[in-house]
C-alpha positions, 0 to 999 in steps of 0.5 A: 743461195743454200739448199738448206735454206729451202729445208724451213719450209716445214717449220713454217707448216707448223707454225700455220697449223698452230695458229689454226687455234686462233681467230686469225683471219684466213689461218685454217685455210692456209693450213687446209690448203698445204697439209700442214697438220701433217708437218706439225705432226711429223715435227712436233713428235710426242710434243704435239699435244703439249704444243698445241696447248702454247699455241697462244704464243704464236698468236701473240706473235702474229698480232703483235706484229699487226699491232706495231704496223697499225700503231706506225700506220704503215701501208707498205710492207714487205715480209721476208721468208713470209712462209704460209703467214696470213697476213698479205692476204689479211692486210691487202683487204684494205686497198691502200696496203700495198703487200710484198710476200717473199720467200725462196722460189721454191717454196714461194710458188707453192705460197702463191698457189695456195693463196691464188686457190683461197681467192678463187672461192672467195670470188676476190682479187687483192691487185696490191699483194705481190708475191716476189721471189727474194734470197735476204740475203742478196741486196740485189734481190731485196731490192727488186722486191721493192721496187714496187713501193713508192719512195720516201713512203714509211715501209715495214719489213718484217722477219718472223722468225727467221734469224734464228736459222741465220748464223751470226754472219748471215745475221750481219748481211741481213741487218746491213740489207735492211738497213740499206733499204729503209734508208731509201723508203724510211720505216722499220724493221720488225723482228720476231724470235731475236732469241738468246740462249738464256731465253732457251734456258727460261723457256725450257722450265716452262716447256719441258719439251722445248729441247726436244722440239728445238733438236727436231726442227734443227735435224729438219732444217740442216741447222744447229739453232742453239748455236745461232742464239745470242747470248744474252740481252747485251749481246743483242744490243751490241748486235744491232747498235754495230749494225746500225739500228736503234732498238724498241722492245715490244712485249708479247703480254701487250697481246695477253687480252687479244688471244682467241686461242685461250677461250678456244683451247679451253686452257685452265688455270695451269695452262694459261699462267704457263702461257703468261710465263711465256709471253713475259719473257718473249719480246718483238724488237722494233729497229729503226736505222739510226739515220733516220729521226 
């Protein structure tokens, strides 16, 4: 496990507070509770206003992602290197979702802290939301973390996010690790932010300050994420064929008449066709092993 692993933990602050622009449930306390405006500031530079006005596109994100789990009516899910996502404590208000937030140790003690504090002043006890410390990258931890799902039970796991921060090799571990697991349960993986370098470039004339955000973020972590972006559309098919998954592509636009942060941001017609650029080019992939029907 890698040190510099545990160095996304601010990205993650800052993907918090840019949902904090959105109705998603449970967002502002998640960012109340961890500070995370401060790490969005401290990140986001001189690009913070600018950011703030695409904060549809991590909501898009986020929902997108609730979306596919409704239409699949899956009840197990686990959620790798989870960060301050909302959703366990979302999800497992239904008592027949059974939740595994995971994450590196560290970082996932302060997550349960945070959600132990929200619970106690709302007075509530989620008995299906786990809190599981996981490297993904390790097999064995992975499989631990699951143990507390019943067998043969469609099971989602999602990664949000993350691959990014993966080189390509590290990628390969994490799709074999996946897709050993769902070969014991059955179900899917979701996977966010499967990004390639053509993607940097068209998002780039959208967002003038992508570069820049996407350079601060690397010297935050300790990695260089351009260099771990697929090249293009083929390489990504390639990628995930080899490693033995099938693959459905999701559209952020499928989120375009759900997103409360428009309305909130009061975002005029400039700003909003920039948001619609943007979701047009971002897609969620769905993947499934290619032994199971």
């Amino acid at each position: 496990m890698k040190e510099s692993y545990e160095r996304i933990s601010p990205t993650a602050k800052l993907t918090a507070y840019l949902r904090t622009f959105s109705d998603i449930p449970f967002a502002k306390e998640l960012a109340a509770e961890s500070g995370a405006e401060k790490a969005f500031l401290d990140l986001s530079e001189e690009s913070a206003k600018s950011m703030v006005r695409l904060a549809p596109y991590w909501e898009a994100r986020y929902k997108g992602t609730n979306q596919i789990l409704a239409e699949h009516g899956i009840t197990q899910i686990l959620e790798i290197a989870a960060g301050l996502s909302p959703r366990g404590l979302e999800m497992t208000r239904d008592p027949k979702i059974i939740y595994a937030v995971t994450d590196l140790p560290q970082i996932l003690e302060e997550e349960r802290m945070i959600a132990d504090r929200i619970l106690v002043k709302l007075n509530n006890h989620r008995p299906h939301l786990y809190y599981r410390a996981v490297n993904a990258l390790d097999m064995e931890s992975l499989s631990a973390a699951m143990a507390i799902f019943k067998d043969n039970k469609a099971t989602a796991i999602i990664a949000e996010g993350l691959l990014p921060y993966f080189s390509r090799r590290e990628n390969e571990t994490l799709a074999d690790n996946i897709r050993e697991s769902l070969r014991r349960y059955g179900g899917i993986w979701i996977a966010t932010d499967v990004q390639t370098k053509q993607y940097l470039q068209k998002v780039s004339q959208i967002a003038e300050q992508t570069g820049k955000r996407v350079a601060s973020i690397s010297d935050s972590t300790g990695t260089d994420i351009e260099s771990n972006l697929f090249i293009d559309d083929a390489d990504i098919e390639q990628f995930f064929n080899k490693a033995g998954f099938r693959m459905e592509e999701y559209s952020y636009t499928n989120m375009l008449g759900d997103l409360s942060s428009i309305k909130l941001l009061n975002l005029n017609e400039e700003e909003i066709r920039r948001v619609q650029q943007l979701l047009k080019i971002k897609k969620t992939l769905i993947l499934t092993p290619q032994e199971l029907r």
